[in-house]
C-alpha positions in Angstrom: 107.2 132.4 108.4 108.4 130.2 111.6 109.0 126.8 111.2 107.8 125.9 114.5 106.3 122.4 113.4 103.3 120.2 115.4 104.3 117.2 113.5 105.9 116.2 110.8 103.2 114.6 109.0 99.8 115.6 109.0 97.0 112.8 107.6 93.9 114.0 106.6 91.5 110.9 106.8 91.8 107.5 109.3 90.4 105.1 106.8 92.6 101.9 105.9 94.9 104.2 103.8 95.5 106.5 106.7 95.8 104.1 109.2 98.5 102.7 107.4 100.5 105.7 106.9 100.0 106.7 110.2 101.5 102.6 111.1 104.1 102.5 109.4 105.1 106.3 110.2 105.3 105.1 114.1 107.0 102.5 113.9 110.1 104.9 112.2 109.5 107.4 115.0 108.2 109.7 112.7 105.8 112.3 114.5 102.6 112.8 112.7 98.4 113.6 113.8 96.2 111.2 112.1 92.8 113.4 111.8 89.0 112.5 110.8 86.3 114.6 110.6 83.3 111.9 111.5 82.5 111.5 115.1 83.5 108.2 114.9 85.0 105.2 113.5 83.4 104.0 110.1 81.1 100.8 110.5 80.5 99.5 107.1 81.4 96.5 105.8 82.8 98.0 102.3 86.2 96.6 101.6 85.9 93.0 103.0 88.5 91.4 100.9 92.0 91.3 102.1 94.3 90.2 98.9 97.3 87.8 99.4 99.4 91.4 98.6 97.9 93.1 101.2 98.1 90.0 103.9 101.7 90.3 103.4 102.0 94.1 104.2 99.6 93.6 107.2 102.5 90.4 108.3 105.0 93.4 108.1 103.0 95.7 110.2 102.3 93.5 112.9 98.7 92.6 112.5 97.8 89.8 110.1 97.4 87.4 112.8 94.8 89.1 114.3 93.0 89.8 111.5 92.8 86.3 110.4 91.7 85.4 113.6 88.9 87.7 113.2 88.0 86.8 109.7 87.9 84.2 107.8 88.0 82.9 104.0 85.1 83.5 101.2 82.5 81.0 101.5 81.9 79.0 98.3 78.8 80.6 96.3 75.0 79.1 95.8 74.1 80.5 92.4 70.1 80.4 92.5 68.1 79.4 89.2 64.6 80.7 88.5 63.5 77.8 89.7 64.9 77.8 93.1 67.4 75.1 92.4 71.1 76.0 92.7 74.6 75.3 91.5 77.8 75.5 93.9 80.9 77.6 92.9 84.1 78.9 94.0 84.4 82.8 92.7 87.8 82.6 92.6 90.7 80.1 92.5 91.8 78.8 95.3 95.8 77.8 94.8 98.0 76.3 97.7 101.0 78.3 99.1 104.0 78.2 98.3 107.7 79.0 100.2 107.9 82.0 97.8 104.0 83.2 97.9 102.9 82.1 101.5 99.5 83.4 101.1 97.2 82.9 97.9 93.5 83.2 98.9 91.5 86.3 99.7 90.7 86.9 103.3 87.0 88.2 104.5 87.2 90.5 107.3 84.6 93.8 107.2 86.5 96.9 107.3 84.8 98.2 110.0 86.8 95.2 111.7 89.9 95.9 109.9 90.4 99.3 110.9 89.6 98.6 114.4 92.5 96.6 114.6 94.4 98.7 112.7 93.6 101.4 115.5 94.7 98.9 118.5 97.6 98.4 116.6 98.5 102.1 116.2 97.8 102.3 119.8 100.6 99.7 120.7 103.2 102.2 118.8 101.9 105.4 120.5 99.6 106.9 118.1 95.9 107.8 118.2 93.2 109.2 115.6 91.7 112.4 116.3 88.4 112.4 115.6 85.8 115.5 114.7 88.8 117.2 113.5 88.3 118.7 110.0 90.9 119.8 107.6 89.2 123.0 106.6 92.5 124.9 104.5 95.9 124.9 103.7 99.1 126.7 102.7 102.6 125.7 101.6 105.6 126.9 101.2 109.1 125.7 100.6 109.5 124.5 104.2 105.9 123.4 105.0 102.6 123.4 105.4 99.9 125.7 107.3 97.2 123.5 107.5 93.7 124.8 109.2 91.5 122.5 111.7 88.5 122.4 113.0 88.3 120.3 116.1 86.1 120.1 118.7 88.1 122.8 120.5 87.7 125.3 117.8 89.7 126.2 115.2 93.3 126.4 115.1 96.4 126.6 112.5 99.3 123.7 112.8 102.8 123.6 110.7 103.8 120.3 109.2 106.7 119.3 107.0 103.7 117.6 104.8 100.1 116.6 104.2 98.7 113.5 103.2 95.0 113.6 102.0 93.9 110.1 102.6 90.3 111.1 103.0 88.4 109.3 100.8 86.8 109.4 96.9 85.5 113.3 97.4 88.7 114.7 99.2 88.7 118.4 100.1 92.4 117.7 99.8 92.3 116.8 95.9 89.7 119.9 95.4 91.8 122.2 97.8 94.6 121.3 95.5 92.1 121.5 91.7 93.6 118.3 91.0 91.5 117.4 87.8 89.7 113.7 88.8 89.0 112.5 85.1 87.4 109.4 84.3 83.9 108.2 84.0 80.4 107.3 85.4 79.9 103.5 85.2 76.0 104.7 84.3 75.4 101.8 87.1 74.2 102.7 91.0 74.5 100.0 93.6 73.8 99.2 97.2 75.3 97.7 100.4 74.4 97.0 103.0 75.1 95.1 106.6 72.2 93.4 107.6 70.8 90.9 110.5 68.2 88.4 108.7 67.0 84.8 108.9 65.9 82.1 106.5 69.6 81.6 104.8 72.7 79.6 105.8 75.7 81.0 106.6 77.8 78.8 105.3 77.1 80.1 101.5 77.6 83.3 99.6 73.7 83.4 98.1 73.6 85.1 94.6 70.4 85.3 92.8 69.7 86.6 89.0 73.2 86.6 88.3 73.8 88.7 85.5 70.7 90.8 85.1 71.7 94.1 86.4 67.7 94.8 87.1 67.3 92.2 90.1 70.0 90.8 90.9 71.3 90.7 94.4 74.1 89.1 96.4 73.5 88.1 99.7 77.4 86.8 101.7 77.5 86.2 105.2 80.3 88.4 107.4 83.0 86.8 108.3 83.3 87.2 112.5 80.0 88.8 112.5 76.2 87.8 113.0 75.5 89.9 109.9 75.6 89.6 106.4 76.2 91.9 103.3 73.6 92.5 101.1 74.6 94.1 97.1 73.0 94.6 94.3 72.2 97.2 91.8 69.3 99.7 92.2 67.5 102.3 89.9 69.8 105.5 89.0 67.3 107.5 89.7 65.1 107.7 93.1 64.9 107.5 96.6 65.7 103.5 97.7 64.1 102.5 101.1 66.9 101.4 102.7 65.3 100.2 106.3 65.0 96.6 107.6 61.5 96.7 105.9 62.4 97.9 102.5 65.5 95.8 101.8 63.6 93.1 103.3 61.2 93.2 100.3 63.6 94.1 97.9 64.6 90.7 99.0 61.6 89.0 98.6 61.0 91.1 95.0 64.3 89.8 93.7 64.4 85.9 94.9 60.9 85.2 95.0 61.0 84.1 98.9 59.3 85.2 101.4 61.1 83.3 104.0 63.9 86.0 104.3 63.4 88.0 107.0 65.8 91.4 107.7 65.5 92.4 111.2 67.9 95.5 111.4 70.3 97.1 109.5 73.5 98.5 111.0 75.1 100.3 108.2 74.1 101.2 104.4 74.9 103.0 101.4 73.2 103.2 97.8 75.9 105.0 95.5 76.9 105.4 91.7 80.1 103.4 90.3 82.3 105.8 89.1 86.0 105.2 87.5 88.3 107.8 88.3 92.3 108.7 88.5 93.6 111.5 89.8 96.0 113.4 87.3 98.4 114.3 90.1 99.5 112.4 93.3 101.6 115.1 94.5 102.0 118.7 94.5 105.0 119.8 96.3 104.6 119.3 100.0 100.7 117.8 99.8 100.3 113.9 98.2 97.3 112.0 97.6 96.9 108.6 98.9 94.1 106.0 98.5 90.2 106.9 97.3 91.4 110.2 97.3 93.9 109.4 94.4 91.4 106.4 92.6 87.5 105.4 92.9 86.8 102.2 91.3 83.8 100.0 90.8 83.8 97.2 93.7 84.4 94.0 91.8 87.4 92.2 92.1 88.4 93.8 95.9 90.8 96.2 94.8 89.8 99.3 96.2 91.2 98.8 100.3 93.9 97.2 99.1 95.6 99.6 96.5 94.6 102.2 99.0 96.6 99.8 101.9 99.7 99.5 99.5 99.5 103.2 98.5 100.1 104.2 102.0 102.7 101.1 102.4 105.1 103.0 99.6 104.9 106.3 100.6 105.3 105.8 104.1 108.9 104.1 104.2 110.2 107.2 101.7 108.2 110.2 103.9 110.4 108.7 107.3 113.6 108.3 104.4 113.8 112.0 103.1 113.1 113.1 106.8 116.1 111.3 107.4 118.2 112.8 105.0 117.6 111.3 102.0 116.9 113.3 98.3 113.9 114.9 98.0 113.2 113.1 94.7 112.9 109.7 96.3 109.1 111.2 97.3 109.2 111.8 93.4 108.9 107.4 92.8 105.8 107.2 95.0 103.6 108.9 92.0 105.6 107.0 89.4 105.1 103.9 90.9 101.9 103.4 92.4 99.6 105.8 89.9 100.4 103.5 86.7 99.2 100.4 89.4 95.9 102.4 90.3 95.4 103.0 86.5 95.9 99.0 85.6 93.4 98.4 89.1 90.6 100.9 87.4 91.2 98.8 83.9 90.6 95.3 85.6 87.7 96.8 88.0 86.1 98.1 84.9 86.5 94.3 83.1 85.0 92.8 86.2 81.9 94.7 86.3 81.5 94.2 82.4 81.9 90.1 83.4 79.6 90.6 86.2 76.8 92.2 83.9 77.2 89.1 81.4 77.2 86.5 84.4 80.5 85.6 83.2 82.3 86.6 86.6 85.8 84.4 87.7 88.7 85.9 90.0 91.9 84.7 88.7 95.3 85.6 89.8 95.8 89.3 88.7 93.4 90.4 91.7 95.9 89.0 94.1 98.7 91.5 93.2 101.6 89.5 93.7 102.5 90.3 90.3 102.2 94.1 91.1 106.0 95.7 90.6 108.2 98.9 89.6 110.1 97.3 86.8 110.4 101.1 85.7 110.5 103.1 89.0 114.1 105.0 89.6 114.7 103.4 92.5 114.8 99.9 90.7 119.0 99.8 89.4 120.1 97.5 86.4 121.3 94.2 86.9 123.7 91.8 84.3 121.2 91.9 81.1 122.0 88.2 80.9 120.0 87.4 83.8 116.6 85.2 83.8 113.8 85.2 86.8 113.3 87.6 89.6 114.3 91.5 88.4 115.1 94.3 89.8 111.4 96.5 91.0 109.8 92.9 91.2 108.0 91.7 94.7 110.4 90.0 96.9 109.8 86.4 97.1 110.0 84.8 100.6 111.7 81.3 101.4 111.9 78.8 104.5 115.8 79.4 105.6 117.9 78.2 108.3 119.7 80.3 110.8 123.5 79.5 111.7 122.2 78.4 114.7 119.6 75.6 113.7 116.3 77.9 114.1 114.3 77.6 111.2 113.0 81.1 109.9 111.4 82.8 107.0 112.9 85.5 104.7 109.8 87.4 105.1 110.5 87.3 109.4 114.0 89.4 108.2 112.6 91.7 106.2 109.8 92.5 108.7 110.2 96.5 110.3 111.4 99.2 109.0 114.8 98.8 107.6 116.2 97.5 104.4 117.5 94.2 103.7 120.8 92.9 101.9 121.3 89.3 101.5 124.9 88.2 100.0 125.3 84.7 98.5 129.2 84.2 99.6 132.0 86.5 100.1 131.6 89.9 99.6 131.6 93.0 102.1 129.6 96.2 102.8 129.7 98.7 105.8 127.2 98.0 108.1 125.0 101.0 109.1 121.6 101.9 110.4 118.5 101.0 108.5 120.2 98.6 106.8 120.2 94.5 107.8 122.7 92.3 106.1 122.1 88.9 105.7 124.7 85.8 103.9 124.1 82.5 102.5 127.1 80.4 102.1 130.6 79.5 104.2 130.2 81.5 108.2 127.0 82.8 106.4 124.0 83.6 109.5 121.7 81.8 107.3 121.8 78.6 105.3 119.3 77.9 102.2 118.5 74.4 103.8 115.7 73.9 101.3 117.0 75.5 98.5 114.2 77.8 98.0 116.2 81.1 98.5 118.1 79.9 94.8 114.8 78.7 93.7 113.6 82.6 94.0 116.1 84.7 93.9 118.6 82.8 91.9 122.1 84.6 93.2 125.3 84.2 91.9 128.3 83.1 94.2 129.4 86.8 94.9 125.8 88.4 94.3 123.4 90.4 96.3 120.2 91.3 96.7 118.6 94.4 98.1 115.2 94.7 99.1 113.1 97.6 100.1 111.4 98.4 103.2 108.4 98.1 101.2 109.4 94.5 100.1 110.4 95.0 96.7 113.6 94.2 95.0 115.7 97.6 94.8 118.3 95.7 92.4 120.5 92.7 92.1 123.9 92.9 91.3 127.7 91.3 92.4 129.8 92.8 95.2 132.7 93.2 92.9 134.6 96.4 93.0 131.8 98.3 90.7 129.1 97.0 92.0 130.2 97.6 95.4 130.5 101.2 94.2 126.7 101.1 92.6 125.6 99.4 96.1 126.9 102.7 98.1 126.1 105.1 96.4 122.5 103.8 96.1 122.3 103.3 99.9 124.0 106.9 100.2 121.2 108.6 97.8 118.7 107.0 100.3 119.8 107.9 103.3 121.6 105.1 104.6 124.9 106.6 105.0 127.2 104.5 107.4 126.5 107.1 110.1 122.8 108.3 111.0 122.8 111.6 109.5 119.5 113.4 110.8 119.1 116.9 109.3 115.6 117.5 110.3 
């Protein structure tokens, strides 16, 4: 078969997921096509919640600025009693920042908004999403994969080193592939729904009949938008009137007001909560990111993020092993991010179980800062005496100084596409590509002028700490003769040899 290739990398599905594979691909020059089958971008509302995790991925990929700026943070909540009176509440904790965690509360941003910035963004580095382009089959082989389209041109067969089905909870990838999808039905069906209306503030998030899963119904304004997002559970069986009418008097039915008026509704969907995990992410040259690997009841906001972070690991190792590097590193994508999707489902499912009882509080495990690959085999031993940060953990950032009297941030080094060593004192390795080292101490390029680097990472005089493209800590260890000797041949099994060896 010829190996005359289209791209490299072909993603099925330009959802979050796929959007940020297809990110973080162009910014390593890695040629892919991003494909969708819908006409058109998505315009719902669904995954509004950007977690402090995720806000530090979209720092890396050059966008959180301007998703801030088109969000905004969760309003506090108006819980309504029978008797129309309410009590005020905060859903979830709201901590300050810190030099190692620089963002702790959850943004608000609809996705439809997300994902069109994520789209600009992709434009700056070159890249563009095909629309009304269907993955409709596929073949591998040892060297590739035959993948079949249907775009608006007509069919046609492209070769690519890989496919990535990022398309959503019912993936023709996953069935293409009979990739078993166990789990189970929640035996609860919801709506959502992005609505214009009158006769409520926006400076609230209105919640009415908290707890009873017959009538209650959530009511939060949109962040950047006119509109505002309407949940709430509906009957498992049935049609639902979903128009401006018939949400309007579900409305009216559920908070005894008739002062709420709905006036259009620009995007809905009534669906069942299932909990579901893929039993394989990969099968040789085909991987499943995102929904297509997970589906998860809503609560909590875990859904676009995982999918985000799913994309985030396997994009860095896809451009590495393209490079040069073992085939196995593709391996740690699977064994690192399915056992986090399988702890998301678990604290999803305990969320929705909280929300039925009224008993409903967001606390710091649905940030996932604490998410890490303690076990992954790219995460090396360090001394066993050693206390704090470990090797596979999240990469705290600092405030640092640089030897020329600029303030700066950890997290501005480690930002692009490369790896990151910093040294704490003497100690030496070969530069090379892909790789940016960084020393604290005497003729060091940065300075710990506030003592937060030590604070985090804790380094020895004669220590080092290498961090992933992906912002996790590959291992910590001194640059002594054998560690030195560890350090290489680490950097060697990923690629980073002191010469760019490219043996596409």
């Amino acid at each position: 078969m010829t190996n005359n290739f289209a791209a490299d990398v072909l993603i099925c599905g330009a959802g979050a997921a796929g959007l940020t594979l297809a990110i973080d691909l162009a910014r390593r020059n890695v040629s892919f096509r991003l494909i969708e089958k819908m006409p058109e971008p998505f315009r719902g509302s669904r995954g509004k919640g950007i977690q402090p995790r995720t806000q530090e991925v979209f720092e890396d990929l050059g966008i959180l600025d301007k998703v801030v700026a088109a969000g905004g943070t969760y309003p506090l909540m108006r819980e309504y009693c029978p008797d129309g009176s309410f009590v005020e509440k905060d859903f979830s904790e709201r901590p300050e920042p810190t030099p190692a965690e620089p963002f702790q509360i959850p943004l608000m941003i609809p996705q439809f908004m997300t994902e069109h910035i994520m789209r600009e963004r992709l434009a700056e580095l070159g890249g563009h999403v095909e629309f009304s382009c269907e993955l409709i089959g596929f073949e591998q082989d040892g060297d590739g994969v035959t993948a079949r389209l249907s775009c608006p041109d007509g069919e046609k067969a492209v070769r690519v080193r890989y496919l990535i089905g990022t398309d959503g909870g019912r993936s023709f990838v996953r069935g293409a592939l009979e990739i078993d999808f166990p789990g189970k039905t929640l035996g609860m069906r919801a709506l959502v729904a992005d609505v214009a209306l009158t006769g409520l503030e926006r400076n609230w998030w209105h919640q009415f009949n908290d707890g009873d899963m017959h009538r209650m119904i959530s009511i939060c304004p949109l962040g950047g938008t006119d509109l505002f997002q309407l949940q709430g559970p509906v009957p498992q069986e049935g049609e639902v009137d979903l128009s401006a009418h018939g949400l309007e008097r579900m409305i009216a039915e559920r908070t005894r007001r008739n002062d709420i008026e709905v006036s259009s509704v620009s995007w809905v969907s009534a669906y069942a909560m299932n909990a579901r995990l893929a039993e394989h992410y990969r099968v040789d040259r085909v991987f499943l990111v995102g929904d297509a690997a997970h589906i998860h009841p809503p609560t909590g906001g875990q859904g676009l993020n995982t999918s985000v972070q799913d994309a985030y690991n396997l994009g860095w190792k896809l451009a590495a092993v393209l490079l040069g590097a073992n085939d196995d590193l593709l391996d740690s994508y699977v064994i690192e991010r399915q056992p986090v999707a399988e702890a998301m489902l678990g604290l999803s499912t305990r969320l929705l179980d909280a929300s039925k009882r009224g008993e409903i509080k967001r606390g710091r495990e649905v940030r996932q800062l604490d998410i890490g690959y303690p076990d992954s085999p790219l995460s090396f031993e360090c001394r066993p005496d050693r206390d704090g940060l470990q090797p596979g953990g999240r990469a705290p950032d600092a405030p640092v100084m640089g030897a020329a009297g600029q303030p700066t941030r950890l997290f501005q080094l480690f930002k692009g596409p490369h790896w990151t060593l910093l040294i704490n004192g003497e100690g030496h390795v070969v530069p090379r590509a892909r790789l940016h080292i960084h020393r604290f101490g005497q003729r060091g390029d940065l300075t710990d002028a506030w003592d937060q680097v030590q604070a985090a990472y804790g380094l020895a005089e004669g220590e080092c700490a290498l961090i992933r493209p992906d912002g996790y800590v590959a291992g910590i260890l001194p640059l002594n003769s054998a560690g030195t000797r560890q350090l290489e041949a680490r950097l060697a099994h990923m690629g980073l040899n002191t010469f760019e060896g490219h043996t596409r």
